[in-house]
C-alpha positions as CSV (number, residue, x, y, z in Angstrom):
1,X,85.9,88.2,112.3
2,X,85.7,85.7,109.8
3,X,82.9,87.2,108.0
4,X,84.6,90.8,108.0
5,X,87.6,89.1,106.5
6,X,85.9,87.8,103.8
7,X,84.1,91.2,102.8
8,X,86.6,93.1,102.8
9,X,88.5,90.9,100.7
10,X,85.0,91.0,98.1
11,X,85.2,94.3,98.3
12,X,89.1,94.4,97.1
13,X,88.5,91.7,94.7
14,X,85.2,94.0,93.5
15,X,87.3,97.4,93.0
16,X,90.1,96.3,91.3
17,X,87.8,94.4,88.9
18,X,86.2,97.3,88.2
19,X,89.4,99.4,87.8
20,X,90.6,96.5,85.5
21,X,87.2,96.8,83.7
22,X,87.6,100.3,83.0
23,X,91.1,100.3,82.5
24,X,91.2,97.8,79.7
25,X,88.8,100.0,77.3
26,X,91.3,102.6,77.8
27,X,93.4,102.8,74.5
28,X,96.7,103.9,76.6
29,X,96.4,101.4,79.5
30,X,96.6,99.0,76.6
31,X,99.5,100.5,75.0
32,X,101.4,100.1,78.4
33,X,99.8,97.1,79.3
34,X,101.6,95.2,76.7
35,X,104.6,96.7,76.7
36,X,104.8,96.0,80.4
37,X,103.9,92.5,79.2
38,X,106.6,91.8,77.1
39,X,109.4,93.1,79.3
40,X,107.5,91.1,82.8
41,X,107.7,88.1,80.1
42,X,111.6,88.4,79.3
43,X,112.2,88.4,82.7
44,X,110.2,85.5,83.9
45,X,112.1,83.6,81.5
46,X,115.8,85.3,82.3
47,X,114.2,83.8,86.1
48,X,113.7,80.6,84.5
49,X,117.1,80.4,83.1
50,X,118.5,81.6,86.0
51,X,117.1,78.5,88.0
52,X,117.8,76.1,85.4
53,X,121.2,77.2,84.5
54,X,122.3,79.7,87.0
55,X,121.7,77.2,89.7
56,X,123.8,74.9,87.7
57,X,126.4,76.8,87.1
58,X,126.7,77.3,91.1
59,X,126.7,73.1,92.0
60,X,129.0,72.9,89.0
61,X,131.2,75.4,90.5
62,X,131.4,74.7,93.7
63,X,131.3,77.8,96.7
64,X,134.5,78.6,96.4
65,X,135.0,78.9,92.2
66,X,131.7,80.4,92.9
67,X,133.0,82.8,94.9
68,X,135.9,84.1,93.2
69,X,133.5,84.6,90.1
70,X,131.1,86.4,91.8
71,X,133.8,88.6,93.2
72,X,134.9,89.7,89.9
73,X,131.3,90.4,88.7
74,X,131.0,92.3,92.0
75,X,134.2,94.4,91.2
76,X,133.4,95.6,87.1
77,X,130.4,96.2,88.6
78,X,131.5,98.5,90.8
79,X,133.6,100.3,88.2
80,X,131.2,99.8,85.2
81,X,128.4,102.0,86.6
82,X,130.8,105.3,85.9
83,X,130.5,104.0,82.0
84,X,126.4,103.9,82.1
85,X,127.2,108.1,82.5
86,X,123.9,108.3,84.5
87,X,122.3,109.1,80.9
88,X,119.7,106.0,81.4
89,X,116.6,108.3,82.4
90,X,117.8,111.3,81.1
91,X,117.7,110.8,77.3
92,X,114.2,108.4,78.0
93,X,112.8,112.0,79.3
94,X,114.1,113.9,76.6
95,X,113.5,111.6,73.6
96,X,109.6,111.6,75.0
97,X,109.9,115.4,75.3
98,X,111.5,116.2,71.5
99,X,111.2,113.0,69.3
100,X,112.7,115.2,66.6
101,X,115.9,115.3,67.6
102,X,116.3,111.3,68.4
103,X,119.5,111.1,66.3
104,X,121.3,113.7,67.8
105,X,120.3,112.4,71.3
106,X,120.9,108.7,70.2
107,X,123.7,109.6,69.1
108,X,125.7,112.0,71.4
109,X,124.9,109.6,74.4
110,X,126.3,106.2,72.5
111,X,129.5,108.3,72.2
112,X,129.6,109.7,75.6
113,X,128.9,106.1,77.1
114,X,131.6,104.7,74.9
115,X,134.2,107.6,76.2
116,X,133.1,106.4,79.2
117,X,133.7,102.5,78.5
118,X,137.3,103.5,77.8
119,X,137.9,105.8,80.8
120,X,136.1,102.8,82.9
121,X,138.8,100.0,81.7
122,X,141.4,102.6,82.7
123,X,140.1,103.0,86.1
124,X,139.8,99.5,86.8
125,X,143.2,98.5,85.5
126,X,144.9,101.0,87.6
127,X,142.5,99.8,90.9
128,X,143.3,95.8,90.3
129,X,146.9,96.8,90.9
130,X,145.8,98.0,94.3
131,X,143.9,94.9,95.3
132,X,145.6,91.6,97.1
133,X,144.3,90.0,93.8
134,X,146.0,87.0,92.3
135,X,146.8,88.1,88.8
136,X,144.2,85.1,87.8
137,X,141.2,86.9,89.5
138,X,142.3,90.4,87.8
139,X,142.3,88.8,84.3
140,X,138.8,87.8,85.1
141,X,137.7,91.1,86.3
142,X,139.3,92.6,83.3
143,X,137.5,90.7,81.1
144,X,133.9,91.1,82.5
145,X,134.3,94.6,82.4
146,X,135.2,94.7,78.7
147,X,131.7,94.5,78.1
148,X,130.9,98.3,79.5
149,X,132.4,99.2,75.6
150,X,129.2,97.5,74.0
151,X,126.7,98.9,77.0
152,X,127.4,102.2,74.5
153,X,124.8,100.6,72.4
154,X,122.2,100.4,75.4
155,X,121.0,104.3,73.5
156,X,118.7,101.8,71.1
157,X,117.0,100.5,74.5
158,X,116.5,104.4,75.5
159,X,114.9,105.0,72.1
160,X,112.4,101.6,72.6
161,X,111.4,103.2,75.8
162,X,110.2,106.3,75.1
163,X,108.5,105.3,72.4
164,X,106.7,102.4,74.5
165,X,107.9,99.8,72.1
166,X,109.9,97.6,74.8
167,X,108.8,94.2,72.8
168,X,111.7,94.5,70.7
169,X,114.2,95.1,73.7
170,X,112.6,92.0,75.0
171,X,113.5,89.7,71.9
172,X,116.9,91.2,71.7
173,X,117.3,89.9,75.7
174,X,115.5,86.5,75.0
175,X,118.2,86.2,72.2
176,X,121.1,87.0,74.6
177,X,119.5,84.4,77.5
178,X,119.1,81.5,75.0
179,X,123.0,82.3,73.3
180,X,124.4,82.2,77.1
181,X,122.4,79.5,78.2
182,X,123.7,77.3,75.8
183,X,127.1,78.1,76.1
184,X,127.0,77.8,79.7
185,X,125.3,74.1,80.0
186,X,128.2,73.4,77.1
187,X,130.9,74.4,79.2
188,X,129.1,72.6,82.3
189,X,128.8,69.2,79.9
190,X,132.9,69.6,78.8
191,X,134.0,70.0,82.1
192,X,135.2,73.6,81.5
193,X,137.4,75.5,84.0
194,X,136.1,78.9,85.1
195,X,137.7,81.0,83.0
196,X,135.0,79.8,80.6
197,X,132.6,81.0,82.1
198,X,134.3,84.5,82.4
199,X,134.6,84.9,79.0
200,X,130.6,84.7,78.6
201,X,129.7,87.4,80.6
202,X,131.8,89.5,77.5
203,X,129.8,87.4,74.7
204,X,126.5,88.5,76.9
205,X,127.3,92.1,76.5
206,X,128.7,91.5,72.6
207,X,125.0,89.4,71.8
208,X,122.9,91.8,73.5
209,X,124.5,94.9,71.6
210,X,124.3,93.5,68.0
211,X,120.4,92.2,68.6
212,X,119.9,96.2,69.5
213,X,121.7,97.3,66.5
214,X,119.8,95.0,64.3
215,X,116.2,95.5,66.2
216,X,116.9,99.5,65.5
217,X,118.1,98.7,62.2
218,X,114.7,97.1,61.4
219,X,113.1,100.3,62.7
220,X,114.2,101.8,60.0
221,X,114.2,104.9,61.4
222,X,117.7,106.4,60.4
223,X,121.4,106.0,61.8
224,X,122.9,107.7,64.8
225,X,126.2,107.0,65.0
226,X,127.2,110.0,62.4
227,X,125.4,113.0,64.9
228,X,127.1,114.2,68.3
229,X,126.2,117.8,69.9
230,X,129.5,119.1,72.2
231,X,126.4,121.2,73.6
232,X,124.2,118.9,73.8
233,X,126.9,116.3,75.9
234,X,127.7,119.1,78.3
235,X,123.8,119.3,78.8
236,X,123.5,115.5,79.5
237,X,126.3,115.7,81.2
238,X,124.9,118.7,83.9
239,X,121.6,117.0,84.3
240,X,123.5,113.6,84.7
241,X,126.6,114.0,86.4
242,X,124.9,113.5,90.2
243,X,123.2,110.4,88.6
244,X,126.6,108.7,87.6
245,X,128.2,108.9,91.4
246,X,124.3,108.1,92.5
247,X,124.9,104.4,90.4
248,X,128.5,104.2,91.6
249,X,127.6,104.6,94.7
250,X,124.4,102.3,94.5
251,X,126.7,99.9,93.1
252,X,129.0,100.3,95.7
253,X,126.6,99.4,99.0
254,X,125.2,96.7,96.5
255,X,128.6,94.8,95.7
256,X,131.1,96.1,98.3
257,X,129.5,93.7,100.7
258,X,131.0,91.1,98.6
259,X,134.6,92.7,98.4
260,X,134.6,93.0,102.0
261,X,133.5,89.6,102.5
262,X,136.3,88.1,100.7
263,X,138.5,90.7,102.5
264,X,137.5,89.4,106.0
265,X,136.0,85.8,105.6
266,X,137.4,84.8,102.5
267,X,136.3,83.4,98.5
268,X,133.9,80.2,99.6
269,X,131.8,83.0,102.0
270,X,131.6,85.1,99.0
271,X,130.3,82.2,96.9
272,X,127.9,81.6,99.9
273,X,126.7,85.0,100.3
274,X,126.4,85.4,96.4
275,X,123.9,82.6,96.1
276,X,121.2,84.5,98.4
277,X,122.0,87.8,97.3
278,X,120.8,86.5,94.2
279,X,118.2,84.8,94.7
280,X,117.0,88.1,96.4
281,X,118.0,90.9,94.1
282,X,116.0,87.8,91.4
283,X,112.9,89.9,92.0
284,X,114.7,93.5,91.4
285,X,113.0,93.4,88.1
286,X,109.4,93.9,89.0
287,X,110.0,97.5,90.1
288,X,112.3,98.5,87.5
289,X,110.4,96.8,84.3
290,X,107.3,99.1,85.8
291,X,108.5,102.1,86.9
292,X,110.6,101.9,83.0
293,X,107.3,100.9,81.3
294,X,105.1,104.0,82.9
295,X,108.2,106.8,83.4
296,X,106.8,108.3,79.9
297,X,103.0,108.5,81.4
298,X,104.5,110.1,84.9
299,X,106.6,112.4,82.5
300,X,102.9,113.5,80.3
301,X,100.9,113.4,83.2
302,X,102.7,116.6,85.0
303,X,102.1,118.3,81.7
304,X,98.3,117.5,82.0
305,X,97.7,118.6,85.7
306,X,99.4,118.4,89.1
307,X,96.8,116.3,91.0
308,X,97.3,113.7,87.5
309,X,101.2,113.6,88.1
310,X,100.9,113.3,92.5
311,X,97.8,110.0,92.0
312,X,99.8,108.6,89.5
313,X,103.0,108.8,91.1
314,X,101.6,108.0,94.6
315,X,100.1,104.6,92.6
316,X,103.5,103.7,91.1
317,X,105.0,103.6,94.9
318,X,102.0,102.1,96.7
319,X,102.3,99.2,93.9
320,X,105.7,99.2,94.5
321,X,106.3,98.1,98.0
322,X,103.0,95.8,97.9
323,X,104.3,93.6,95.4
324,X,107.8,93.7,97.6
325,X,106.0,92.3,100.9
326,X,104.1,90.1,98.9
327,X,107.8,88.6,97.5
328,X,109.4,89.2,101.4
329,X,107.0,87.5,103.4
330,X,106.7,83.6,102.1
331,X,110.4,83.9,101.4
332,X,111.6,85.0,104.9
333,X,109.9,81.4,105.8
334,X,111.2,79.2,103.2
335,X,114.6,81.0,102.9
336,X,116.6,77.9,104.4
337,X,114.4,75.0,102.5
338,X,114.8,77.2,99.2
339,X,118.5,77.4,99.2
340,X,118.6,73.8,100.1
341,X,116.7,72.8,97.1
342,X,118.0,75.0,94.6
343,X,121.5,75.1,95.1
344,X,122.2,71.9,97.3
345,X,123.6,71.1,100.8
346,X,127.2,72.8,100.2
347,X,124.8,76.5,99.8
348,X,122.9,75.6,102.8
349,X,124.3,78.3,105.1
350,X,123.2,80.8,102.6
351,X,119.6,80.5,104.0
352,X,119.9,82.5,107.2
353,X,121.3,85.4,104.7
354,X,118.4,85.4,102.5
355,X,115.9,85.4,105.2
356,X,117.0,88.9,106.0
357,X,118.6,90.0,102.8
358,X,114.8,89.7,101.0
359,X,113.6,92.5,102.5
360,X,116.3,95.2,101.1
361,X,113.9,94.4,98.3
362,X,110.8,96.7,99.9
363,X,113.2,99.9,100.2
364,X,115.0,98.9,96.5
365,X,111.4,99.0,94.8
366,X,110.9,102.4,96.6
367,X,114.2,104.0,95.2
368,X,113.2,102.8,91.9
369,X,110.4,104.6,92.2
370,X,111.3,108.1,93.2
371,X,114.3,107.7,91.0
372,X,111.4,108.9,88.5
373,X,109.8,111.4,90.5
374,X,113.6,112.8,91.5
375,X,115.2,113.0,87.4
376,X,111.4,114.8,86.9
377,X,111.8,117.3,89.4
378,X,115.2,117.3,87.9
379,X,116.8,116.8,91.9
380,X,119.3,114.7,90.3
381,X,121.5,116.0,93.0
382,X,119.4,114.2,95.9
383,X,119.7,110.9,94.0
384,X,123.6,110.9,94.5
385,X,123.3,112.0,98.2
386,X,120.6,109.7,99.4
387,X,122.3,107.3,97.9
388,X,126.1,108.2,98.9
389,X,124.7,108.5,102.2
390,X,123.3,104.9,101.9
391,X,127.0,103.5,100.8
392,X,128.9,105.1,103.8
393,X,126.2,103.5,106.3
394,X,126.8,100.1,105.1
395,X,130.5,100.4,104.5
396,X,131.3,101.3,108.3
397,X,127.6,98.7,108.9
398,X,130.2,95.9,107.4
399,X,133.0,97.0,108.8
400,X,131.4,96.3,112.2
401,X,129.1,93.4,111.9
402,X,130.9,91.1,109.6
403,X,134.0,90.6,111.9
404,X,130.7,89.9,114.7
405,X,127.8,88.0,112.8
406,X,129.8,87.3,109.5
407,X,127.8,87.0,106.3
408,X,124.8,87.8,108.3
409,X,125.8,90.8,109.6
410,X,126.3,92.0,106.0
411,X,122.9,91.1,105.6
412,X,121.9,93.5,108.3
413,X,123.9,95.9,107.2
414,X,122.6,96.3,103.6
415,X,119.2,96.6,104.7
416,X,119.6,98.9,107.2
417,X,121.5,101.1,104.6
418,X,118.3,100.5,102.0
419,X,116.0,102.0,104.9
420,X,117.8,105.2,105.5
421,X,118.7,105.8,101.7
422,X,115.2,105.1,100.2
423,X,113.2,105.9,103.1
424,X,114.9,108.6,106.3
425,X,116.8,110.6,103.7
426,X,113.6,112.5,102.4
427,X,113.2,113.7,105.5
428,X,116.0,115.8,106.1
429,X,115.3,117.9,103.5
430,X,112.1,120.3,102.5
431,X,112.2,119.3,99.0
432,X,112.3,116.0,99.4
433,X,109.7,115.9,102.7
434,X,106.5,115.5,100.1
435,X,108.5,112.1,98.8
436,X,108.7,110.9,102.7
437,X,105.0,111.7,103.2
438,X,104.0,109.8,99.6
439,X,106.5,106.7,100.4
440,X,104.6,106.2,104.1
441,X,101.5,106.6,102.3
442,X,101.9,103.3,100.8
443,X,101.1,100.9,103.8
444,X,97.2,102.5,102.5
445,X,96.3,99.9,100.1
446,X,93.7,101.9,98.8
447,X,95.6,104.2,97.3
448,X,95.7,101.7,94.0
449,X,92.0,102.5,93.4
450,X,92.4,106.0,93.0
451,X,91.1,107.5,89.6
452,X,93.9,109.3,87.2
């Protein structure tokens, strides 16, 4: 047994040194190699900063501080999703498909996403008045969502993607981390009171939009802000439109567990909660920087041949859930321990949450995924109800486990919602079936070495 363990691992190790071989001479696997590099290297680092100063910021805190700013990230997250306008992978495929036109892409979505900031502060001014809120928590939540106004200029990252160039993106982020990072362990050093360390969130979103403006600017490549197609919007905004209730809703069975648990429990089990959700969704990145870095080379392939498009696509999900278990398993053990370490003995009862939360990130990675394969079929549609789908599951999930099992059972609840949104829902439908088939396909490792 021993022995067949062993070759079978040579004969792994032997493939994908080949494939790696071969792959490296290739002048576009090095293209996309490094521009997968840069962006996997922003993020380790935004991980690093994360445990260094995030971690702080939680044991300076406290659980309950904790928890009532978690709960206003939670809520303008909720609502700032409607200001993103879905428009993310829709002007990525069309800037790869007409680089001609990049102003009048550029810049008709920066002014549909800022029509869309405005419209977002409106909604979430009238729904704070609605909440049991303390006009304290509503200031905060106000605040943090101001910063959907500079997401508008979030069109330069589009630009930097289709044009495989995400290095710059990268420095403009690494600018943003160090700016907040320093602000935050100055506040943490003063003795600061929270609202502090509200107001940053809004100087992340102001940092990361002028390092854009000025990374584009260096480009050289022209201005945008001057060109908007009333055509053109209404396109973006047909191909889009099932995209922007597909992140609200996404949003929504990502954060409303933490509304409801402030709703039931109260703020210090939100502060609890908060720490393992985010040490799990910490490793969200992965399938996101890769499926961003190789959505142009899906999007060519389907123009080369069919059987290109299906191996390359089939690889993209196959990598995806691998690297996922790979995260899942060791962390499912160490869940408690880790907790303990990084965030101290008051977090401790986070563990048991993060043990199960970790493996929403196995059914995340495959969203991601046919999120690409869905805006390329253009079945925009299915995004928003797989997804919509997913939030009503683990709305009426909470509703009756966290009254039973308490944080835990919202635990349960998220990642049984993740299984039948990213997973079951292709089922149920015939255009959606050959996704299904692909997604189960992935427990066959092999599927890595195949050639395309």
């Amino acid at each position: 047994m021993d022995l067949l363990k062993f070759s079978w691992k040579l004969i792994v190790l032997t493939r994908l040194a080949h494939l790696f071989d071969s792959a490296k001479k290739h002048q576009g696997f090095r293209r996309y190699f490094a521009n997968t590099s840069w962006m996997f290297a922003e993020q380790i680092l935004r991980m690093v900063a994360g445990l260094l100063v995030g971690i702080w910021v939680a044991r300076y805190l406290g659980p309950e501080k904790f928890g009532v700013f978690s709960y206003a990230i939670a809520f303008a997250a909720i609502f700032s999703t409607i200001a993103r306008l879905g428009l993310d992978g829709i002007v990525v495929r069309d800037l790869v498909r007409k680089p001609n036109q990049r102003d009048i892409y550029l810049g008709t979505a920066f002014w549909l996403k800022l029509g869309g900031a405005i419209v977002t502060l409106g909604a979430i001014a009238f729904a704070t008045q609605l909440t049991s809120n303390d006009r304290t928590t509503n200031l905060y939540i106000f605040i943090i969502a101001s910063g959907t106004i500079f997401q508008s200029f979030e069109v330069i990252d589009f630009y930097f993607q289709s044009k495989v160039l995400s290095k710059f993106v990268s420095i403009c982020k690494l600018t943003q981390l160090l700016i907040s990072s320093l602000l935050k362990l100055y506040l943490i050093f003063t003795g600061a009171e929270l609202f502090w360390f509200v107001l940053v969130s809004l100087v992340d979103q102001i940092t990361l939009a002028f390092t854009l403006y000025f990374a584009y600017h260096y480009q050289k490549v022209g201005g945008f802000f001057r060109y908007f197609d009333s055509g053109m919007a209404k396109q973006m905004l047909r191909d889009s439109w099932p995209l922007i209730f597909s992140g609200l809703v996404v949003m929504i069975y990502m954060r409303i567990d933490q509304i409801m648990i402030k709703e039931m429990l109260g703020e210090r089990e939100v502060g609890l909660y908060s720490v393992a959700v985010r040490i799990s969704e910490m490793w969200y990145f992965i399938p996101v920087i890769i499926t961003n870095s190789l959505f142009p080379s899906i999007v060519n392939a389907k123009n080369v041949s069919e059987e290109l498009y299906k191996i390359r696509l089939q690889r993209l999900y196959t990598l995806m859930v691998w690297a996922a278990i790979a995260i899942a398993l060791p962390m499912t053990f160490l869940s408690d321990w880790l907790v303990a370490l990084l965030y101290g003995e008051a977090y401790r009862e986070a563990g048991p949450v993060l043990m199960i939360h970790i493996w929403t990130g196995v059914f995340v990675s495959l969203g991601v995924a046919s999120g690409a394969w869905l805006i390329n079929q253009n079945l925009q549609p299915f995004a928003f109800y797989r997804t919509f789908s997913g939030a009503i599951i683990n709305i009426i999930l909470n509703l009756l486990f966290i009254p039973v099992y308490g944080m835990i059972g919202a635990a349960i609840a998220t990642v049984i919602a993740q299984v039948m949104a990213a997973l079951v829902f292709d089922v149920f439908t015939h255009k959606t079936r050959v996704a299904f088939v692909m997604k189960l396909k992935t427990l066959y490792f092999a599927d890595l070495f195949q050639r395309g």
